[in-house]
C-alpha positions in Angstrom: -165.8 -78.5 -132.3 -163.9 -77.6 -135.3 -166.9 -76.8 -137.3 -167.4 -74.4 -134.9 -163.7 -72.9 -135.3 -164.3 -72.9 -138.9 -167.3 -70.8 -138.8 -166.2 -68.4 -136.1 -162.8 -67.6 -137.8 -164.2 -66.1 -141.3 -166.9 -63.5 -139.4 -164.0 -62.9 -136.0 -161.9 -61.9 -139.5 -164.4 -60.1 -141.1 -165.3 -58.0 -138.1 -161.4 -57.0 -137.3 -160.8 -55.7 -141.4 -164.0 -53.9 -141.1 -162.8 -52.2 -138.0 -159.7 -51.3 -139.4 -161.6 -49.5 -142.4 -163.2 -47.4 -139.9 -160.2 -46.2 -138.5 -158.6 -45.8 -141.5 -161.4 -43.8 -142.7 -161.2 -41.5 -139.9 -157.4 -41.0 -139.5 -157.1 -37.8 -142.3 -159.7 -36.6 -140.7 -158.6 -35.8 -137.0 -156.5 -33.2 -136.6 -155.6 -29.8 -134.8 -157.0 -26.6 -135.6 -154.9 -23.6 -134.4 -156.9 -21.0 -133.3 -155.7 -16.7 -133.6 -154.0 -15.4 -131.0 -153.9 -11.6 -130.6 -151.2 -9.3 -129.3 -152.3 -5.8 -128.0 -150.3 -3.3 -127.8 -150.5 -1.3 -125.2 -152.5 -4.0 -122.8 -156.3 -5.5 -122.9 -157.3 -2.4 -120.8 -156.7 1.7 -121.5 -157.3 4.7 -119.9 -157.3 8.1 -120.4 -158.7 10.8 -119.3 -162.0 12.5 -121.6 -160.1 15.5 -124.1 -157.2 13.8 -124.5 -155.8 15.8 -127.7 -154.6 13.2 -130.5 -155.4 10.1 -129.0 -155.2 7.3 -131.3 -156.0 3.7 -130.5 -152.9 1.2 -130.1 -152.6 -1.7 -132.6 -153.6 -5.4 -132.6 -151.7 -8.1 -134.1 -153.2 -11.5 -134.8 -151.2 -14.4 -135.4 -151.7 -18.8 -135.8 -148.8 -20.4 -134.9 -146.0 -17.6 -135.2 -148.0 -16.6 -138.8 -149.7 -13.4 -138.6 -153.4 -13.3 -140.1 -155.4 -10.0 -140.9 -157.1 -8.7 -138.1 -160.5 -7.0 -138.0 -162.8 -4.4 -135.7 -166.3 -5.5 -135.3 -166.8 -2.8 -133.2 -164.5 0.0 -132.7 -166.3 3.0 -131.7 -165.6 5.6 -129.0 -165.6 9.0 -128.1 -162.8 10.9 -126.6 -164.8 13.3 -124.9 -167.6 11.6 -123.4 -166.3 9.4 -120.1 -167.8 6.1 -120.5 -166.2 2.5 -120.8 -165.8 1.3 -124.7 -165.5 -2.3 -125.3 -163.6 -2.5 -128.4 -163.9 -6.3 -130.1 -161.5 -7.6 -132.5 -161.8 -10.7 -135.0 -159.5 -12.8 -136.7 -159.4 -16.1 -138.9 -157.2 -19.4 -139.4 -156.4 -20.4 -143.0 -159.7 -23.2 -142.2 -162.2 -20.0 -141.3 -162.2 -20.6 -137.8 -162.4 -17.9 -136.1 -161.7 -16.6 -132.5 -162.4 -13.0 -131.0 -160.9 -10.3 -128.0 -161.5 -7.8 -126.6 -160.2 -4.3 -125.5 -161.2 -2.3 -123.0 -161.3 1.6 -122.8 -162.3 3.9 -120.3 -162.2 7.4 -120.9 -162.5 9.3 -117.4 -163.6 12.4 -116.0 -160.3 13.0 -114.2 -157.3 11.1 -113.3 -158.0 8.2 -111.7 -154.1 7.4 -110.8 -154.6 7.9 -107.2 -157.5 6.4 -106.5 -158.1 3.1 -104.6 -161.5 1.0 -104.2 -159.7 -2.3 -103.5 -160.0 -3.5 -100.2 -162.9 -6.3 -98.0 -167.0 -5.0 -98.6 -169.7 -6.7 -97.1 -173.7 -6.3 -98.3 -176.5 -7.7 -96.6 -178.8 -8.0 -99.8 -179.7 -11.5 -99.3 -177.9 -12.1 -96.0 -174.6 -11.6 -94.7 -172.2 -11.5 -97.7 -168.5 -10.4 -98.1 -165.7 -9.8 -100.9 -162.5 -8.5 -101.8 -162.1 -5.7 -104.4 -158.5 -6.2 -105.8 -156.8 -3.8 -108.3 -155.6 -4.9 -111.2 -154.1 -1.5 -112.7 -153.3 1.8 -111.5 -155.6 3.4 -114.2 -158.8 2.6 -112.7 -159.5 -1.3 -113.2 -160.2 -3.7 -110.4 -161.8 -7.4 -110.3 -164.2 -8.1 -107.7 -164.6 -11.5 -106.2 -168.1 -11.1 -106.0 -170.9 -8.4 -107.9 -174.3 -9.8 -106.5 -173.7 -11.3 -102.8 -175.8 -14.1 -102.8 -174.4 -16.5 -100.4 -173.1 -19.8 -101.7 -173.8 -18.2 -105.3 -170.5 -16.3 -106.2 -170.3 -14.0 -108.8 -167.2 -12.8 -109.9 -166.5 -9.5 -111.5 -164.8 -6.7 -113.0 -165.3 -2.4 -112.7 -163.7 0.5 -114.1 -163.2 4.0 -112.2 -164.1 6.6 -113.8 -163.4 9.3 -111.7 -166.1 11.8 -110.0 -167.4 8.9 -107.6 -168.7 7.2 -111.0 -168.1 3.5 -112.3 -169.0 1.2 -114.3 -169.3 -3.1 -113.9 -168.0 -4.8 -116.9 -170.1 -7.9 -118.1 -169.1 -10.7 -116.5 -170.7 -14.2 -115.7 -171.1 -16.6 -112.5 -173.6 -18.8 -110.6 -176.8 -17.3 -112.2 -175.3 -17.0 -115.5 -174.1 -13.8 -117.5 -174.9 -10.6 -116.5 -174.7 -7.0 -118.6 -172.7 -3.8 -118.3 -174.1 -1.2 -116.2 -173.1 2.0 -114.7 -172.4 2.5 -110.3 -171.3 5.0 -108.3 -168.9 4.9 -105.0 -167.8 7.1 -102.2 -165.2 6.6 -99.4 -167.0 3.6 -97.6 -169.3 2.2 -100.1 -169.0 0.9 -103.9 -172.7 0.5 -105.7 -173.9 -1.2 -108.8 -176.9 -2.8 -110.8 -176.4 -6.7 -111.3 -178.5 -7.0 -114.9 -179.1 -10.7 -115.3 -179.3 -12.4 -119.1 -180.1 -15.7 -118.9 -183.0 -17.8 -118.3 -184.7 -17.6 -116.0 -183.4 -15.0 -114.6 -183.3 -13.2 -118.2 -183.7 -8.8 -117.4 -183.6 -8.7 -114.0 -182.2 -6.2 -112.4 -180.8 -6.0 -108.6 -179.1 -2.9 -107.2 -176.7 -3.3 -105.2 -174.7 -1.5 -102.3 -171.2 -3.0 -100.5 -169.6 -1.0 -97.9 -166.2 -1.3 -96.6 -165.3 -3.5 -94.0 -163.6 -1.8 -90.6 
């Protein structure tokens, strides 16, 4: 019995040492990365309406941990006069070169948009009885939808801009069947219309227009 002991000890030893090592070895190495965070003046979304004289984008500040970092545009093009939605994408880096991105949203409308208002219940019967709840998130024209596609038991929230002159346009978003793309809609008093363009496998550029018309 004690020869056992004797034997055990040195390798029980051995084993606890070498597991410490390992921990030891590891201990510089963990640690927290802080990632940009960006400030934007003015709000994520903007809209104004298409000639605006003068009209110069608001700034974005980046900063890690209090620290402000240069801050980039990897795309930042748009055109005053042409009504359209611009998603404008900024980029910024920690001192490690992670990085982390945001975006900005413009809309440029055909006409004041300010007393407008698509929120309210829809219902679709593409694929069966559906419903959803347009809700609007700013008095310039933006709105989230609770669901784009109406495909029961598959929800797919959303996002759309109003343009003005019955036009819109559904923001990429993402949901049951995966991402789907920006595309341009239309709406009148009682309905709100759109094209659901799926990008994922295996589903990947198919597109489904869709109607929702407003609840009594």
């Amino acid at each position: 019995m004690h020869k056992v002991t004797k034997i055990l000890l040195p390798v029980i030893l051995t084993v606890i040492i070498t597991t410490c090592d390992k921990w030891d070895d590891t201990a510089d190495i963990s640690h927290v990365s802080y990632l940009p965070e960006f400030e934007m003046i003015g709000g994520e979304f903007i809209s104004i309406i298409k000639d605006t004289a003068g009209f110069k984008l608001p700034s974005v500040r980046a900063t890690v941990q209090g620290k402000e970092v240069s801050c980039f545009y990897l795309y930042n093009e748009y055109d005053v006069n042409k009504p359209g939605v611009y998603i404008i994408t900024y980029y910024a880096e920690n001192d490690e070169g992670f990085s982390k991105t945001a975006d900005r949203i413009l809309a440029v409308t055909f006409e004041s948009v300010i007393h407008n208002d698509l929120s309210g219940d829809y219902e679709t019967s593409r694929f069966g009885a559906a419903e959803m709840r347009i809700t609007r998130i700013d008095s310039m024209g933006f709105y989230k939808c609770e669901d784009v596609l109406g495909f029961p038991g598959a929800p797919m929230p959303g996002r759309i801009v109003d343009l003005g002159n019955n036009s819109l346009v559904l923001l990429p978003g993402e949901g049951y069947f995966g991402r789907y793309d920006i595309s341009e809609g239309s709406y009148s008093k009682r309905t709100v219309s759109w094209t659901v363009i799926l990008l994922d496998p295996p589903n990947t550029g198919i597109e489904i227009p869709v109607t929702w018309i407003k609840s009594e």
